[in-house]
N, C-alpha and C positions, 0 to 999 in steps of 0.2 A: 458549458464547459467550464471548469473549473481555471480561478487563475495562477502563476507560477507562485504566486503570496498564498493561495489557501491551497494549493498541494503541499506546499511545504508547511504550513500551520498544521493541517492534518495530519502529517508525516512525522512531525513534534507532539502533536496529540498522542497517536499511536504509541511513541515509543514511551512509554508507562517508564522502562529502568533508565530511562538515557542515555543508552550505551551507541545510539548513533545507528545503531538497526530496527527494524520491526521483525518481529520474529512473528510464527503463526497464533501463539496462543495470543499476543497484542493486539493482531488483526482482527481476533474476535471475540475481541472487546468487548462486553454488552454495551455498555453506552454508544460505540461506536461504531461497532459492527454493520445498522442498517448504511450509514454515511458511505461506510466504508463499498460496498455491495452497491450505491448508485455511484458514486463517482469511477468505479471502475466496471461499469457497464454489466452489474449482476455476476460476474466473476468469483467464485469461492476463493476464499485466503488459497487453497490447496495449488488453484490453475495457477494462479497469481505468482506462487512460487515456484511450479517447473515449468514456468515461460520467463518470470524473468528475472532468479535469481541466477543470476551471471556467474559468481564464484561457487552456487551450490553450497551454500553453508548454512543454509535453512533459515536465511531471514533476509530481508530486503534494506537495500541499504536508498537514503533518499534519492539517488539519480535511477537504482533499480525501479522504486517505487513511482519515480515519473514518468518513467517509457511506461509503466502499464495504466496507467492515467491516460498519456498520451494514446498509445495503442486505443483504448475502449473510447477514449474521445474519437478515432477518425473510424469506427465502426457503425 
């Protein structure tokens, strides 16, 4: 399991513009992309965001992006 220091390093990786989201194209990131797929338990970017973009604005913002961290960690 990942720790709350490299969720959120990751989650700054991701976010390529720095606008404080990850949106789906960041998500699949080629350099990042396999990372991204084991820490959130083989999950597509797609699941990722209609389970747990909250406001539905088609990007994950970093406490979005730790519940599904969290979520594939207790699976």
């Amino acid at each position: 399991m990942a720790t709350p220091e490299q969720v959120q390093e990751l989650f700054r990786l991701l976010d390529y513009d720095q606008d404080g989201k990850v949106s789906i194209r960041e998500l699949y990131g080629a350099q990042l992309f396999p990372l991204v797929m084991g820490i959130t338990g083989g999950r597509p970017p797609e699941h990722l965001l209609e389970n747990y973009d909250s406001d539905k604005d088609g990007s994950l913002t970093l406490e979005e992006f730790k519940k599904a961290v969290e979520a594939a960690a207790t699976k």
